[in-house]
Backbone as JSON Lines, residues from 0, in Angstrom:
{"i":0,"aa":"X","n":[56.79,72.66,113.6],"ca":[57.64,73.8,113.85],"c":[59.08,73.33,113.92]}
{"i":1,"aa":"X","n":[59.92,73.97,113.22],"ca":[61.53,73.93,113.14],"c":[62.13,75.25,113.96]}
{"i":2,"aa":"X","n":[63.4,74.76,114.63],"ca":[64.1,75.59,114.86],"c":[65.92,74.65,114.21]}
{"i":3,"aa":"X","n":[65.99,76.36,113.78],"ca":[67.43,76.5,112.89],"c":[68.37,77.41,113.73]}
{"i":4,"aa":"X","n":[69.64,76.53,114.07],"ca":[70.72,76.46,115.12],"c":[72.06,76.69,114.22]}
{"i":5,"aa":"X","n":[72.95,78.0,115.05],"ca":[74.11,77.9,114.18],"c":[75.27,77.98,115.59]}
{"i":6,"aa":"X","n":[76.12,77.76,115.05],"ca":[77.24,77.31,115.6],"c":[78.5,78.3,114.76]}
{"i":7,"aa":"X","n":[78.74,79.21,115.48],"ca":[80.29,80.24,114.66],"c":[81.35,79.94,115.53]}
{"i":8,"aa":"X","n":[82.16,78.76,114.99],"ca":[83.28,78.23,115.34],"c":[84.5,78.98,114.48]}
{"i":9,"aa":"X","n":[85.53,78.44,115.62],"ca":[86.98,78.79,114.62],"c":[86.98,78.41,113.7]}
{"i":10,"aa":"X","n":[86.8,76.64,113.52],"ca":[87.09,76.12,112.57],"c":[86.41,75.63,111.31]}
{"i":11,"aa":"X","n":[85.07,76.08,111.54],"ca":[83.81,76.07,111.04],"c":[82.73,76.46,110.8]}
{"i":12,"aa":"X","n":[81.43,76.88,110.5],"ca":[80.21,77.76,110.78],"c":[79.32,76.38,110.41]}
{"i":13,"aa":"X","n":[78.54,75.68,111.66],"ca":[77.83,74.74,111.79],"c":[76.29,75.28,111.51]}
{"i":14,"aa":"X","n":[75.42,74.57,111.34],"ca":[73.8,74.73,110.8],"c":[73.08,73.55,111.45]}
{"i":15,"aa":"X","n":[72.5,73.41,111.88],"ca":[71.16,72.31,112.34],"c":[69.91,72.9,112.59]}
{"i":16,"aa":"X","n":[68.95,72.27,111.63],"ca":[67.73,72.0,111.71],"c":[66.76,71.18,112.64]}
{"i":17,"aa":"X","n":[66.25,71.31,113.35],"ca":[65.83,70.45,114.53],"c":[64.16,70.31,114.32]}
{"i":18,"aa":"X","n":[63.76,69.58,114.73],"ca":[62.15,69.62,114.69],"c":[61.91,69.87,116.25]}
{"i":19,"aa":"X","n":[61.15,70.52,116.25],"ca":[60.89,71.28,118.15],"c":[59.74,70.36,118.72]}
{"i":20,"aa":"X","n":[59.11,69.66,118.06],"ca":[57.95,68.35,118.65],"c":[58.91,67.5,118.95]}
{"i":21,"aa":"X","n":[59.51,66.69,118.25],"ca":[60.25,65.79,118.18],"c":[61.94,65.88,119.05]}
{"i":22,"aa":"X","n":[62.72,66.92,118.89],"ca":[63.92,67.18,119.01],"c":[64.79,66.57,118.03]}
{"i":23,"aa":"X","n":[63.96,65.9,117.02],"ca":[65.77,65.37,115.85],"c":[65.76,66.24,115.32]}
{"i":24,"aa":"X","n":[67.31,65.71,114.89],"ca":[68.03,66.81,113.77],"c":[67.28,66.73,112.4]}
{"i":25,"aa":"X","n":[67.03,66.86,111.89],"ca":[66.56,66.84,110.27],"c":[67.21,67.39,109.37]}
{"i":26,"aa":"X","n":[68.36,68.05,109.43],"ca":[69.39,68.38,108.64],"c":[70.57,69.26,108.97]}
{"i":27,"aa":"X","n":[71.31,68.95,108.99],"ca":[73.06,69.32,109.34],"c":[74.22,69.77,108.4]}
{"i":28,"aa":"X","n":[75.33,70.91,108.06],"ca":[76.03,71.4,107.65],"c":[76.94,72.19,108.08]}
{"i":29,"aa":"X","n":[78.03,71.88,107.72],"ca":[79.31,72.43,107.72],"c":[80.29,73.72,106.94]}
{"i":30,"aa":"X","n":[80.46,74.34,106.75],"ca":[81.85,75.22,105.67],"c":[82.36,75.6,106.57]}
{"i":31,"aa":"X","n":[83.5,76.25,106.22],"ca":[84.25,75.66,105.43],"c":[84.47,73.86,105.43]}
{"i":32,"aa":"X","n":[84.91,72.87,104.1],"ca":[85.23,71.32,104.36],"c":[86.57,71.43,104.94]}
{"i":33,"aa":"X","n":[87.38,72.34,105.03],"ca":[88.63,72.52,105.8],"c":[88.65,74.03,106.71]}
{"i":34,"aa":"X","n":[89.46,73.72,107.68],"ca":[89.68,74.51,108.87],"c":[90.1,75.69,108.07]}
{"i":35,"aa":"X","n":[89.16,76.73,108.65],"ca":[89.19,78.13,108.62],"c":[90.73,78.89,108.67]}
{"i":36,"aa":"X","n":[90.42,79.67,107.87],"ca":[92.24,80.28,108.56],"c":[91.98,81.7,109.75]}
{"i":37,"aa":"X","n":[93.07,81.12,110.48],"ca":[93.46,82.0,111.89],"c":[94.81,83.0,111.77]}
{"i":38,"aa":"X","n":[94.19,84.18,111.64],"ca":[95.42,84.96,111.38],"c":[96.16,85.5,112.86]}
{"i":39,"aa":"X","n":[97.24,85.56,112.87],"ca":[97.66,86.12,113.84],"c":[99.25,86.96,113.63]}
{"i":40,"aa":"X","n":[98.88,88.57,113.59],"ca":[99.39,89.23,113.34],"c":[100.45,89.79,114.2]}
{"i":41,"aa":"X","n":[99.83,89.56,115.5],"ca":[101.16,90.15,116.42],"c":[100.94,88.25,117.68]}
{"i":42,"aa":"X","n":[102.29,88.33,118.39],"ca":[102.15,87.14,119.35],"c":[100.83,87.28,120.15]}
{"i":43,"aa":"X","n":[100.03,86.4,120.37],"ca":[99.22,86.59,121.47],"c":[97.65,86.63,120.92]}
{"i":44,"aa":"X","n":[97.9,87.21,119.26],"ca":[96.55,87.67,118.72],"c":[96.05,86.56,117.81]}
{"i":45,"aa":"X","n":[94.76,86.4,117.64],"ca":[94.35,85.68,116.55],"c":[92.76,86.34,115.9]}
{"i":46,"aa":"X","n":[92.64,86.39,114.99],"ca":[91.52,86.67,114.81],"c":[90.94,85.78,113.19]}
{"i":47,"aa":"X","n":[90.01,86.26,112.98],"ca":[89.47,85.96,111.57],"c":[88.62,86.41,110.24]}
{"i":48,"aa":"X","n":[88.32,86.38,109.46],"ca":[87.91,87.75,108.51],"c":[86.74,86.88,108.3]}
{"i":49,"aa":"X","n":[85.7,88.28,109.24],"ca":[84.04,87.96,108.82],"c":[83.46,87.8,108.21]}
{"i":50,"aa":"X","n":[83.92,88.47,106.97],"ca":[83.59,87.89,105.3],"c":[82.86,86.2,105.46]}
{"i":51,"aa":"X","n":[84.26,85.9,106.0],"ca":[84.45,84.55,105.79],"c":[83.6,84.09,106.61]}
{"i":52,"aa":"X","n":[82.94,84.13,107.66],"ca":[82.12,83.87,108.6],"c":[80.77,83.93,107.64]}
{"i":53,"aa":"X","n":[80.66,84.93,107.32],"ca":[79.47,84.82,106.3],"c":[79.18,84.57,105.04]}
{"i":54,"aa":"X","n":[80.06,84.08,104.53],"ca":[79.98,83.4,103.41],"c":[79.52,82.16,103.91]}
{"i":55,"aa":"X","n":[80.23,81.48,104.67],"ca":[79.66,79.5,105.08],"c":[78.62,79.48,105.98]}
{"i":56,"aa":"X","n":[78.47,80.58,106.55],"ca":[76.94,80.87,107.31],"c":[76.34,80.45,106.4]}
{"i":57,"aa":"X","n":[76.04,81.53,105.09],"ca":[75.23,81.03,104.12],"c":[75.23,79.81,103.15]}
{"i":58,"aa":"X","n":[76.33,79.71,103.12],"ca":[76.67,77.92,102.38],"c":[75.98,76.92,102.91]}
{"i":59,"aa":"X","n":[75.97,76.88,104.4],"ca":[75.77,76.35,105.46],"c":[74.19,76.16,105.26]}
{"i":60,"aa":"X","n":[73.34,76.92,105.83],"ca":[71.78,77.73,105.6],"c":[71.53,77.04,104.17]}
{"i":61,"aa":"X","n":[71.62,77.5,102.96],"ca":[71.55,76.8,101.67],"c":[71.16,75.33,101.87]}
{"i":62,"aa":"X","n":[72.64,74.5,102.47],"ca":[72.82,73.46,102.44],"c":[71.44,72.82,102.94]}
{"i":63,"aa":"X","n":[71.3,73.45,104.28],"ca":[70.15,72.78,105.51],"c":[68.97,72.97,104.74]}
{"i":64,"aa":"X","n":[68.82,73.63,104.03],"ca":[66.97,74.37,103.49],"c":[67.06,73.47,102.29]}
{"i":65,"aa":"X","n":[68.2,73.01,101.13],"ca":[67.85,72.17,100.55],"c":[67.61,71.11,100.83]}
{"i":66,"aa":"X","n":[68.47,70.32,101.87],"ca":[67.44,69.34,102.36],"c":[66.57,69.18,103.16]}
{"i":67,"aa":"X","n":[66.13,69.93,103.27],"ca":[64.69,69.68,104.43],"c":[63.61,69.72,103.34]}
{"i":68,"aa":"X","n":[64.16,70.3,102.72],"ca":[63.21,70.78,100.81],"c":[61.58,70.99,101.71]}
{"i":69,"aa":"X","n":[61.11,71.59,102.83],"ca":[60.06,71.92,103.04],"c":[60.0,73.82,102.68]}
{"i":70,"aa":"X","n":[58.88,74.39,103.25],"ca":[58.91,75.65,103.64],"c":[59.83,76.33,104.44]}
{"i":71,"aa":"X","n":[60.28,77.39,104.41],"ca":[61.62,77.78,105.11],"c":[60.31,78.63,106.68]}
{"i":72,"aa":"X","n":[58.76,78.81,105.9],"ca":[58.78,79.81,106.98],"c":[57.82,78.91,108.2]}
{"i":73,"aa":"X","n":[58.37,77.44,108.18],"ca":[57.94,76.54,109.2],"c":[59.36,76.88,110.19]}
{"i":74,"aa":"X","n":[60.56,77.13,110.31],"ca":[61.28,77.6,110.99],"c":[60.65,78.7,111.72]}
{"i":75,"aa":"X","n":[60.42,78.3,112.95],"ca":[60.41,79.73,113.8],"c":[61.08,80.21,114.87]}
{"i":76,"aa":"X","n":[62.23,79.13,115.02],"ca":[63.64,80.69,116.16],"c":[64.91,79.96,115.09]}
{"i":77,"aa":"X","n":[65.72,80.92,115.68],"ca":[66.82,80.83,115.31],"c":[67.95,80.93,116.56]}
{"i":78,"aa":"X","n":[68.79,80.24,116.66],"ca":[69.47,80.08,117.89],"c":[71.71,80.77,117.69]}
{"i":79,"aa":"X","n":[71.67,80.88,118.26],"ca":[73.45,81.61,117.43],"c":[74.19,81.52,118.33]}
{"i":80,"aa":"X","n":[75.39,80.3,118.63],"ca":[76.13,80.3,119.7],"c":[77.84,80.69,118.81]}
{"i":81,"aa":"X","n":[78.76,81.09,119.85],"ca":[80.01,80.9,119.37],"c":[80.77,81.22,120.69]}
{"i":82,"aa":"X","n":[82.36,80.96,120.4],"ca":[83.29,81.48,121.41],"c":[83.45,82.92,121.26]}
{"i":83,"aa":"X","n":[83.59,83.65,122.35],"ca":[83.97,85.02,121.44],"c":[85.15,84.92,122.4]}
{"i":84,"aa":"X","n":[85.42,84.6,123.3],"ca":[87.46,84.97,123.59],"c":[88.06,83.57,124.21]}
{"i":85,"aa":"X","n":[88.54,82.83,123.33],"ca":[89.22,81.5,123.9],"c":[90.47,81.68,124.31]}
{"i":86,"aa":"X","n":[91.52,82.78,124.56],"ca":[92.71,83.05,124.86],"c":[92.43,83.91,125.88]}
{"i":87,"aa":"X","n":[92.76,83.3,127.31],"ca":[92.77,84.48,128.29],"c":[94.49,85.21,128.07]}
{"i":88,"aa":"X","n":[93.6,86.25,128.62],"ca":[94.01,88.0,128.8],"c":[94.59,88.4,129.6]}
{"i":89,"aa":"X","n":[95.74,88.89,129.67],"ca":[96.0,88.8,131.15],"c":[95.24,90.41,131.91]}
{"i":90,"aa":"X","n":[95.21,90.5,133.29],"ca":[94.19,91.65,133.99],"c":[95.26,93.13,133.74]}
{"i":91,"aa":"X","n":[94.49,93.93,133.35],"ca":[95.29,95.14,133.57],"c":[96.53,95.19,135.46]}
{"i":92,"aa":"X","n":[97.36,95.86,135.32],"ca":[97.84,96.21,136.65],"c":[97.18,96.87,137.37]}
């Protein structure tokens, strides 16, 4: 049994394959090979275009399933971490 781990970073959309008997990695990936772009439209704001999040999700996914070159439906969880607000806010008055 595999479990397949993603990681939705600023600067990246990470992938690992893990074996759940064992705990190694068995295969690892990255996209973008360079830092994501961070738009920030007004002072204070940053955000990023989801597109783009899901495009290297899947680059990513691709990458990991070709090399494990087993069955994809030996994976059975899927795990999904990210930051969702790294700039504190200041409190309403």
């Amino acid at each position: 049994m595999y479990l397949l781990g993603y990681d939705l970073g600023s600067s990246s959309v990470k992938a690992s394959l893990v074996n759940a008997a064992t705990g190694e990695c068995v295969s690892s990936a990255f996209f973008p090979k360079k830092e994501m772009e961070i738009k920030s439209v007004k002072a204070g704001w940053a955000e990023q275009d989801t597109e783009t999040w899901w495009t290297n999700l899947k680059l990513a996914t691709e990458a990991v399933l070709t090399e494990f070159g087993k069955d994809p439906a030996a994976i059975k969880a899927i795990g999904i971490s990210y930051q969702m607000q790294s700039i504190p806010l200041p409190l309403p008055a």
